[in-house]
N, C-alpha and C positions, 0 to 999 in steps of 0.2 A: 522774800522779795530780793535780798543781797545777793543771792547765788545766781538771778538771772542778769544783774547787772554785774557782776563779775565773770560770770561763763561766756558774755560777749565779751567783754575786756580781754578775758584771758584768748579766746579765740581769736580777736586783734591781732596781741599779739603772736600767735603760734603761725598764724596766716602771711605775714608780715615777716616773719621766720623763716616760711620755709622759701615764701617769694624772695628774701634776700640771700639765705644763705643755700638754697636749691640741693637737699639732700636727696644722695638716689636712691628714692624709694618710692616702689610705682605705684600709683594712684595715692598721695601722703595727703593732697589737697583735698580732693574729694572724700577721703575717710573722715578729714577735721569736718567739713561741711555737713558731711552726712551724720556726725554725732550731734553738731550743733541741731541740725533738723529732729532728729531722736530727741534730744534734751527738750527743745521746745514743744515738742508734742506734749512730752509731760507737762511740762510747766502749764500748755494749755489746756490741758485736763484737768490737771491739778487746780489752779486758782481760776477756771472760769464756771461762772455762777450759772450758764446756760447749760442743760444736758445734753442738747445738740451736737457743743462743743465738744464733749467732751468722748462723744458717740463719733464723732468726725475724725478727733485725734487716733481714735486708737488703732484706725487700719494704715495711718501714715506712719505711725510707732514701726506697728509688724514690720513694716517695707523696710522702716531702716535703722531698726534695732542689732539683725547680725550685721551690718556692717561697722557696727562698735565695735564686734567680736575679732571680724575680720583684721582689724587691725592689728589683733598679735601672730598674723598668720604671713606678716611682714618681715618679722624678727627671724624666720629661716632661709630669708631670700635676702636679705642685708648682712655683709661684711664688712667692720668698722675697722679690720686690720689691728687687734690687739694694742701694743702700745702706741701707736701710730695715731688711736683716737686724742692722744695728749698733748697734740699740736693744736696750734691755732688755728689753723686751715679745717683741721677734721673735727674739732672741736663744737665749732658753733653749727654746721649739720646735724650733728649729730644728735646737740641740743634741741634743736628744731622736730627733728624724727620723736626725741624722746615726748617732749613737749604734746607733740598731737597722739601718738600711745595713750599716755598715760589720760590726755584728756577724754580719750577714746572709749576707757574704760571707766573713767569717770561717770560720761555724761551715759552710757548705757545704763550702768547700776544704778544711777538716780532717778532715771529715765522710768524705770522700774516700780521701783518706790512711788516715785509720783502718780504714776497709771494707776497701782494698786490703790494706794491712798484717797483718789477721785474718786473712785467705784466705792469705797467706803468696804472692804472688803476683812474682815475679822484677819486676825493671826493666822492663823491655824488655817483660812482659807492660801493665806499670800505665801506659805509653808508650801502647801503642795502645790500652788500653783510656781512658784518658782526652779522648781526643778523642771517642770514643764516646757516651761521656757525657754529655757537653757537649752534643754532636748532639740526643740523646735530649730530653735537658732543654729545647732552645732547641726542638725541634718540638713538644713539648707544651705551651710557655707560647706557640709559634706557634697553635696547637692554641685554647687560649683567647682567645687577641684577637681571631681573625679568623673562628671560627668557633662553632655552641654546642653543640660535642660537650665531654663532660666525659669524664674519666679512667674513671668507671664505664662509659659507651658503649664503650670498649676492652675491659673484660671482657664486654660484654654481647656484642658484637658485633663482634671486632676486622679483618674482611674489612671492614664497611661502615666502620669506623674508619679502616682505612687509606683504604679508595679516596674517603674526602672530606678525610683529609687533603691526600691528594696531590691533589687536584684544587685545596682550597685556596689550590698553595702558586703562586706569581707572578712572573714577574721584580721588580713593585715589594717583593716579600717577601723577596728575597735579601739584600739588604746587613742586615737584621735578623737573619736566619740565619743568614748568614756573620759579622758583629761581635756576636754574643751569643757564640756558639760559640767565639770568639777569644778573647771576653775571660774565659769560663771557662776555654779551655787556657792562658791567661796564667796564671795565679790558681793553676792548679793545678800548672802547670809551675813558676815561678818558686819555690812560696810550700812547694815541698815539701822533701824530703830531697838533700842532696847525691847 
């Protein structure tokens, strides 16, 4: 129960952060939101005693799960100017960017766990399903960069969805697909339960 009263705390402050010290980084406010929202899906999966609940959470998870991900797809459109970050002025943006990243990845990998955890779901099941996931996530924020079908064209139409994803996707598109994908089963492998 400590981790949802400190995950709004700490989002206070990171929010608070970036409205004071305004780092340029596009969309920094709405990624913190959207993990807060990710987190709490879990958290309402996780501790509520109704199955409904917990049947309701998990298609607001999906929606904004990759944009946990999305958040490290910031780090190649931001330049902190090398030594330049060691001023005061560059300093506390920078903090502020760092701040909602990290909380970014945070609240997704937990996010995760908690889901799994509701479902009551064995080892060995949250094993394979977590690469799965990963997949999903990385071809959807695939999905955005390189194309401009949106998550609603999925329910509109999920044959024409798929056959332009897959045509989308490229040999120069792999190593993207493959190290997002990695580095969410890291995240999720490492950062979970013995």
């Amino acid at each position: 129960m400590h981790k949802i009263i400190f995950s709004h705390l700490f989002v206070l402050i990171i929010l608070f952060s970036i409205w004071q010290y305004n780092p340029s980084v596009d969309g920094i406010m709405k990624n913190t939101i959207f993990a807060l929202v990710t987190l709490e899906m879990g958290f309402l999966a996780y501790y509520s005693k109704n199955n409904l609940f917990k049947v309701l959470a998990l298609p607001v998870w999906c929606f904004f799960y990759p944009s946990t991900v999305a958040s490290l797809l910031s780090v190649a459109e931001v330049s902190w100017g090398g030594e330049a970050i060691w001023t005061d002025a560059a300093m506390r943006p920078f903090m502020a960017y760092l701040g909602s990243l990290v909380f970014a990845l945070v609240a997704g990998t937990l996010s995760v766990h908690l889901i799994m955890k509701s479902f009551k779901l064995n080892i060995y099941v949250q094993m394979v399903l977590m690469p799965i996931i990963a997949l999903i996530a990385t071809f959807i924020l695939h999905v955005g960069r390189v194309t401009t079908l949106s998550r609603g064209d999925l329910l509109a139409s999920p044959i024409n969805f798929t056959d332009e994803l897959v045509s989308s996707i490229s040999l120069a598109n792999v190593p993207f697909i493959f190290g997002m994908t990695t580095i969410q089963v890291m995240l999720l492998l490492l950062l979970g339960d013995e």
